[in-house]
N, C-alpha and C positions, 0 to 999 in steps of 0.2 A: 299981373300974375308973375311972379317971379320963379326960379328954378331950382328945384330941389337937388337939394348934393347930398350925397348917398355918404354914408360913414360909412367907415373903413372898422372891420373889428382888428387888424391888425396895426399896431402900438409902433413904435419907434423902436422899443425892448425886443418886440417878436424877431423884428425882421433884423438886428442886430447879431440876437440870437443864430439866426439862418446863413449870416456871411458873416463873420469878424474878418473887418477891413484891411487888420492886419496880416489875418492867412491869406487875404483877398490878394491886397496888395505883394505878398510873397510869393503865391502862386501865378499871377502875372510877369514878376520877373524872372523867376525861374523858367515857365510857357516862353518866354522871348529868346534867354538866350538857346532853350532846346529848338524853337524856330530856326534861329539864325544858322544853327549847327546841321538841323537837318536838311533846312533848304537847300544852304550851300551843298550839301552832299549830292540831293538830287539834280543840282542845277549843272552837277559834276558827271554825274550819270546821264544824265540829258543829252538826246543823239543830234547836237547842233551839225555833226558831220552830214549828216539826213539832207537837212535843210538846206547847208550849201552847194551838196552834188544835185538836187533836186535842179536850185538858179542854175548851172552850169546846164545842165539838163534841157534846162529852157533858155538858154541862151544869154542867162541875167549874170550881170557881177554883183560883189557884195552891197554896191548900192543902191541897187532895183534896175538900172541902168541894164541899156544894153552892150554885151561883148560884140568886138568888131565882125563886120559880115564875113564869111567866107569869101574866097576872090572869085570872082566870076570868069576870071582870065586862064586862071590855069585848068588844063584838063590832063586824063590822063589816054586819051587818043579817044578813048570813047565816049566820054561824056565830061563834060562840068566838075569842078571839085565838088562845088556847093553843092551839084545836084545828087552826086555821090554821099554828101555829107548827111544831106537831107531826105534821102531815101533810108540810110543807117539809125537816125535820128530826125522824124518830123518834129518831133517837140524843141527843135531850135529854133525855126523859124530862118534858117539859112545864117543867124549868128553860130558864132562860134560858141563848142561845148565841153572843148578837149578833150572827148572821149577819144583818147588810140590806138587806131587801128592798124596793126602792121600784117601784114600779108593775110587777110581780110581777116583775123583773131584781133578780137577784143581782147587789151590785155590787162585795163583797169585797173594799174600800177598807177597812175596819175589822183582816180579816183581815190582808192583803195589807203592812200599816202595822204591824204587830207584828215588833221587832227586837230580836234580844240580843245582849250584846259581856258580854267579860270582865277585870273591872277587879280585877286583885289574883288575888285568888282565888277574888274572888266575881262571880256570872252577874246580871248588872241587864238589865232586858227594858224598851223606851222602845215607844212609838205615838207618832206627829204627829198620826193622827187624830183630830179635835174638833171637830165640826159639834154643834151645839146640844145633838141627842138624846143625845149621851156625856158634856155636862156634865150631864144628868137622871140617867143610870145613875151617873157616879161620886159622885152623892151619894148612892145609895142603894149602892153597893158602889163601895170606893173601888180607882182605878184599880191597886196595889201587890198588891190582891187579885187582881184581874182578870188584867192579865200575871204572867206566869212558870208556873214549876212546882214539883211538891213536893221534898221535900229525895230522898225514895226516887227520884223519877224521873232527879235528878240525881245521886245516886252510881250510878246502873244504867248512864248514859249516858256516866257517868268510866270505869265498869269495862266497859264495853263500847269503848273507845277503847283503853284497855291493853290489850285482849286483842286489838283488831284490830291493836297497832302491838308486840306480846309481841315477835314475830319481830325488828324491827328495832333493837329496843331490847338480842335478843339477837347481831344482828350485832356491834351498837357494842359491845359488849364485848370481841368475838372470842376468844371462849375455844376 
């Protein structure tokens, strides 16, 4: 017994009719470059500053890696720095987060100074802040480690932009 194939009443004419490959194919390149134009916008608007005070936060540099421990040596008569640092902030895990703190005020000038912009195709992350203590830090971790983020956090944050902008990207098509 062999297997029946079903006919199609729709023609080769019909469904020509329904897409001409021409408007097809002109509305696809037109959908691509308004992609490229919007994405970039969004990927511009994107709070990549979030993501790397979050690592700093936990104690990570831009490369998943961890920031040097605080010292265990120094106190300031009454306790530990680390222990001090880490009562201010458990989420470092005793690495360092740069949060500073001057006469116990949080002053979040270090955080606050962390900016990213998008040149090309690639995410470059700048600070203005440099008060004495951050030329001591970037000699022992230099500043390239310090800002940014990992490569995973930044395809997560490209596919998380696609997927919030799927929709309009599938208007521009209008199929």
């Amino acid at each position: 017994m062999g297997t029946i194939k079903k006919k199609s009443n729709l023609k080769l004419r019909d469904i020509m009719d329904l897409i001409d490959p021409y408007e097809m194919l002109k509305r696809l390149k037109k959908a691509k470059r308004e992609a490229k134009t919007m994405l970039h916008k969004e990927v511009e608007k994107f709070d990549f500053e979030a993501i790397n005070r979050d690592n700093l936060l936990h104690g990570k540099d831009s490369y998943g890696g961890n920031m040097p421990p605080y010292s265990v040596l120094f106190n300031d008569g009454r306790r530990l720095y680390r222990d001090y640092k880490l009562s201010a902030n458990p989420k470092n895990r005793g690495f360092w987060d740069l949060k500073h703190w001057w006469n116990k005020e949080y002053d979040g000038l270090f955080y606050g100074s962390i900016k990213s912009f998008v040149r090309g195709s690639r995410l470059e992350f700048v600070s203005n802040y440099n008060p004495t203590v951050m030329n001591r830090i970037y000699k022992i971790k230099p500043k390239e480690q310090i800002l940014g983020i990992t490569d995973e956090q930044y395809r997560k944050a490209l596919k998380e932009i696609a997927e919030r902008n799927f929709e309009k990207l599938k208007a521009s098509i209008n199929v």
